[in-house]
MIKOLZA-440228 format. One record per residue (C-alpha): residue in one letter; x, y, z. Coordinates in steps of 0.5 Angstrom, whole numbers, padded with zeros to 4 digits, always signed. Each point is the difference from the previous one (the first is absolute). Example, Ala and Ser with C-alpha at 12.3 -4.5 7.8 and 13.67 -1.06 7.14 Angstrom:
BEGIN
A+0025-0009+0016S+0002+0007-0002
***
This chain:
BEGIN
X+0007-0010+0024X-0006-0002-0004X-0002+0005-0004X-0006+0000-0006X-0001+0002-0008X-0007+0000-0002X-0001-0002-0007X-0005+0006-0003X-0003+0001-0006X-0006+0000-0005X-0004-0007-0001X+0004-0004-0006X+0007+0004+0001X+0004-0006+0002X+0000+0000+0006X-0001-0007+0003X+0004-0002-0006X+0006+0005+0003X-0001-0004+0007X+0001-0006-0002X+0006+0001-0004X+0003+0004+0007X-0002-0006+0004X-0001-0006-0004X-0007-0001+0005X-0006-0002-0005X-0006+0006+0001X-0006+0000-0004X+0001+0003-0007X-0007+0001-0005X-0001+0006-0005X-0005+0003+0004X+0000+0005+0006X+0000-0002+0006X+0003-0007-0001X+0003+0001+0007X-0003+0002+0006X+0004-0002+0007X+0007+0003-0001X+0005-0005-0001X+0007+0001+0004X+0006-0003-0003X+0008+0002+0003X+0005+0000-0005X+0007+0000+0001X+0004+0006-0003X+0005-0001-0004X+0006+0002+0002X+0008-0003-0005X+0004+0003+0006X-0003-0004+0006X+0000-0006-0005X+0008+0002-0001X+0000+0000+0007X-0002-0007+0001X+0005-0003-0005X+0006+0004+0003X-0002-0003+0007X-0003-0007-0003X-0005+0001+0005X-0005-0006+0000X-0006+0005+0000X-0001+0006-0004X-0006+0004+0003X-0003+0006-0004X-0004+0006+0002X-0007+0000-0001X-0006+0004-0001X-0008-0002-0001X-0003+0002-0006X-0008+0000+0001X-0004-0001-0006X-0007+0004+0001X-0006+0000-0005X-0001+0005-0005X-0002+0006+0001X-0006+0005-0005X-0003+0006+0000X-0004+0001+0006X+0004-0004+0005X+0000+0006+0005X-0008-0001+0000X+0000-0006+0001X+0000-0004-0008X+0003-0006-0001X+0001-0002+0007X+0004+0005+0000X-0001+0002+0008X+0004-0007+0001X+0005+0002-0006X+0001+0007+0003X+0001-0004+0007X+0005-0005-0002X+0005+0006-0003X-0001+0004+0007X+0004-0006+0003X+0006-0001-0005X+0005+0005+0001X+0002+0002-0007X-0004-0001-0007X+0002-0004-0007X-0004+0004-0005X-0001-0005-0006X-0002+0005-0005X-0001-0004-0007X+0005+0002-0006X-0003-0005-0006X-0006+0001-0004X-0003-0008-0001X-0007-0001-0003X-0001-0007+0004X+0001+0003+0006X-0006+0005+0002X+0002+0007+0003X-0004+0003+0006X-0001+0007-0005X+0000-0005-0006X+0006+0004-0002X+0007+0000+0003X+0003+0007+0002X+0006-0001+0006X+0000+0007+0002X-0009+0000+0001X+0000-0007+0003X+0006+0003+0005X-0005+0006+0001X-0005-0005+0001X+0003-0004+0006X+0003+0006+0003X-0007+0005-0001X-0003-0006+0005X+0006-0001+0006X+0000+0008+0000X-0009+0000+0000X+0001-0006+0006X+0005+0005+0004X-0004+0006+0000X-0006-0003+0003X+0005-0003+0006X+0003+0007+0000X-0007+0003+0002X-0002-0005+0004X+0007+0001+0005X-0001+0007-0001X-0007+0001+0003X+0002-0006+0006X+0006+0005+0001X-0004+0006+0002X+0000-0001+0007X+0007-0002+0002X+0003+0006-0004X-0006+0005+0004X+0003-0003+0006X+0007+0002-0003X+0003-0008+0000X+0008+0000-0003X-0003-0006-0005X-0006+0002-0002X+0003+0006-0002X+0005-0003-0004X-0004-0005-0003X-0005+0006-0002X+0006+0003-0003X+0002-0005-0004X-0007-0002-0003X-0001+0007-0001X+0005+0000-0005X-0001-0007-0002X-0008+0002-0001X+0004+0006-0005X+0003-0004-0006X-0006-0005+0000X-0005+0005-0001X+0004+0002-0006X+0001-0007-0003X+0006-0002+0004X+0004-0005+0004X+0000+0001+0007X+0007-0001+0000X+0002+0006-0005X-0001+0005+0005X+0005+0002+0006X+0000-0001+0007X+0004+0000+0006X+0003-0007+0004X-0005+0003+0004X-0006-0001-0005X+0003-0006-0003X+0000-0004+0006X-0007+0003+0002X-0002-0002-0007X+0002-0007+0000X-0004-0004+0004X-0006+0002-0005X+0003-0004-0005X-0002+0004-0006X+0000-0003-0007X+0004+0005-0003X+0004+0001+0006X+0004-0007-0003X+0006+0000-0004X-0002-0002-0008X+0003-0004-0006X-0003-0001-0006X+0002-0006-0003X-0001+0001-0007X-0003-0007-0005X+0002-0001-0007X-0002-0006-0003X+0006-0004-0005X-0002+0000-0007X-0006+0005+0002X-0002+0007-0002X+0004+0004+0006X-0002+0006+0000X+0007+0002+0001X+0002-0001-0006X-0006+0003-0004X+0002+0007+0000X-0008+0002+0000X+0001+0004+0006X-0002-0004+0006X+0006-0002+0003X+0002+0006-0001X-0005+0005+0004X+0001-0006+0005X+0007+0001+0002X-0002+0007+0001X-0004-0001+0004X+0007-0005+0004X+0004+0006+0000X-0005+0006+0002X-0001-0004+0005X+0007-0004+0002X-0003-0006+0000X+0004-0007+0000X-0002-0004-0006X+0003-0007-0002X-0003-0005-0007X+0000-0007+0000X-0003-0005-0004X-0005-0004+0005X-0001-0005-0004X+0006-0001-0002X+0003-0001+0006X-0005-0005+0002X+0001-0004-0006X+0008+0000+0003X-0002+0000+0007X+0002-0008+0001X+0006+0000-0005X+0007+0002+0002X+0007+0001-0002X+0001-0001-0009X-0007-0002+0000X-0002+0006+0002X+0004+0004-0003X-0002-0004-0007X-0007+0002+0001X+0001+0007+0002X+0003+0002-0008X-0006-0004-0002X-0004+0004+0002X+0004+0006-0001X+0000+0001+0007X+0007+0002+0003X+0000+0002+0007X-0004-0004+0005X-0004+0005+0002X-0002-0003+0007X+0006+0001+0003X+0000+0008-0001X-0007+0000+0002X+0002-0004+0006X+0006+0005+0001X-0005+0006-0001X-0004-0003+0005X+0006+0000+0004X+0001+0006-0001X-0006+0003+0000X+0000-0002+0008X+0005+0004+0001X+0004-0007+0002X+0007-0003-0001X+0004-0005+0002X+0006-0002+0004X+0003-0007+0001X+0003-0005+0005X+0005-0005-0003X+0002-0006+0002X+0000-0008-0002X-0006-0001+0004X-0004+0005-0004X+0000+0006-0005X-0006+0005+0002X-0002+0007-0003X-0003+0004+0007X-0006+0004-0002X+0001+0008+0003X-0003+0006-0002X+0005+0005-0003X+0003+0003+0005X+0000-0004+0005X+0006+0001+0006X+0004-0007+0002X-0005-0001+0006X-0006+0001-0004X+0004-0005-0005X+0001-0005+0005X-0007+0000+0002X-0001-0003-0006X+0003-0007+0002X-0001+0001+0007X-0003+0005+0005X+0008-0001+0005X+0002+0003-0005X-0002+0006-0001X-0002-0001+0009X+0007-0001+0002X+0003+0003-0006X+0008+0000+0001X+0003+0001-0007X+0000-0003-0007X+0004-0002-0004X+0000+0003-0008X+0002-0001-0006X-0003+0001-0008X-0002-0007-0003X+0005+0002-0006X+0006+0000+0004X-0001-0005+0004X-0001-0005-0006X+0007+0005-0003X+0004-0002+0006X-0001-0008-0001X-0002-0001+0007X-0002+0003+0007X+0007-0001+0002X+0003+0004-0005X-0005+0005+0000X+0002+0001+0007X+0007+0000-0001X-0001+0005-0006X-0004+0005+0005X-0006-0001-0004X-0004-0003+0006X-0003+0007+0004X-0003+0001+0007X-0006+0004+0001X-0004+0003+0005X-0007+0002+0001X-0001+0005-0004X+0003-0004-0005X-0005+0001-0007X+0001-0007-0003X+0001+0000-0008X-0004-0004-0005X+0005-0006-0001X+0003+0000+0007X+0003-0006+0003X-0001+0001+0007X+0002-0004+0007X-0004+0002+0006X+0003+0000+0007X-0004+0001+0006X+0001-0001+0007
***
């Protein structure tokens, strides 16, 4: 299932840095607003040490990852929503990705320019945010005022889709995301197809620069008043170094490592943005094993054995007959498929079957 994070955020935030290093795909950088213009797209593979782990147990001659598409989107101003700085089309490249990244810079560096000329994380958020909800409102009111007719005619939908704009029209105009209100699955589904900005699950993905003047470590109240902000509002949030991990992008294994405590720079932060994203989408893996291949199958959380099936095959989940389960751990615990089933370890499941992160799983179908 190919499903998309938008990278978002002020001009020179970092966020074309950011995408280079997630995708090792070359984009325009240039310390001045608007460097990128088109969206790049770039697919990147989720990390994952179980599948890897996997493939070594069954010395599979493929290890297949899962993977998730990163957009890198031009820098968003004050304004966007009324049309500055190219940002209907910005605007119109967020409408089309299923989650956001919101870059919000934690570093203050004189050589590269601020939009505001000084930096404050927690009004660069309030900045972007303020033009997603300005952008939303006006497409609330212009889908409630085409509403007007189906729901005088008494249309099911069109009432329901009143419904949820309604709410949604409430907490905008309080300075809201659309998201925070409360609906009914009724209402969701009825709001879904308007693609609301504030309707799609958010990361702030905090940038620091090594050897710099991080905000977080100034104690002069910045960083602070930002992750109040964070847990007011029960917001996900993850830091990287940008630069950093650009800088390593191409290096591996002790060279890598080498280069990290140079820097002074430990956890790959690229990896637990990945995963954020991930989870973001509210996306997990199970996996498939052999010695043709290893592969981490992409589903929503929640998702029966049918559904997971479907992943691989539509027979699956068409003709679904029964799965065969087992946790990856277990199985590598066991020493191989054979043991594992004479331990009892392997289950059989059904159709109503919830399939758990880390499953391995067989299908059978008629």
């Amino acid at each position: 299932m190919a499903l998309s994070i938008g990278i978002v955020g002020l001009p020179n935030v970092g966020k074309s840095t950011l995408f280079q290093a997630l995708t090792k795909k070359s984009v325009l950088i240039a310390n001045y607003p608007f460097a990128t213009i088109d969206p790049s797209v770039g697919v990147v593979a989720v990390p994952d040490e179980r599948r890897e782990q996997l493939a070594k147990f069954s010395h599979s001659e493929k290890d297949v990852p899962a993977a998730i598409e990163f957009v890198d989107i031009a820098g968003l101003v004050k304004g966007a929503s009324e049309g500055e700085g190219l940002g209907n089309q910005f605007l119109s490249h967020i409408r089309e990705v299923d989650a956001i990244a919101h870059v919000v810079r934690l570093f203050d560096n004189p050589n590269i320019t601020h939009v505001d000329a000084t930096v404050e994380p927690l009004k660069d958020v309030e900045t972007i945010n303020l033009e997603l909800i300005l952008a939303d409102q006006e497409t609330v009111d212009k889908r409630l005022g085409g509403l007007e007719r189906d729901v005088r005619a008494g249309k099911k939908e069109a009432i329901a889709e009143q419904a949820a704009l309604q709410k949604a029209n409430q907490v905008l105009s309080e300075g809201k995301l659309a998201r925070s209100a409360t609906y009914t699955n009724d209402e969701l589904f009825a709001i879904k197809g308007m693609h609301l900005l504030t309707m799609k699950p958010m990361l702030y993905v905090l940038n620091k620069e090594a050897d710099g003047h991080n905000i977080d470590e100034l104690n002069d109240g910045r960083y602070e008043r930002l992750l109040e902000f964070f847990e007011r509002e029960g917001a996900q949030y993850c830091v990287v170094d940008a630069n950093v991990e650009n800088e390593l992008r191409d290096l591996a294994g002790e060279d890598k490592v080498g280069f990290r405590q140079e820097y002074g720079v430990f956890d790959d932060g690229i990896n637990g943005l990945i995963r954020s994203g991930y989870k973001l989408l509210g996306l997990m893996s199970f996996f498939t094993t052999g010695e043709d291949e290893t592969r981490a199958w992409t589903i929503p959380v929640g998702s029966t054995a049918p559904e997971a099936g479907a992943a691989i095959h539509t027979d699956f989940f068409n003709k679904f007959i029964r799965a065969e389960v087992i946790h990856w751990k277990k199985l590598i615990e066991a020493g191989s498929r054979a043991k594992a089933r004479e331990l009892g370890l392997i289950r059989t499941e059904g159709k109503e079957y919830i399939v758990q992160d880390g499953d391995v799983m067989e299908f059978l179908h008629s």
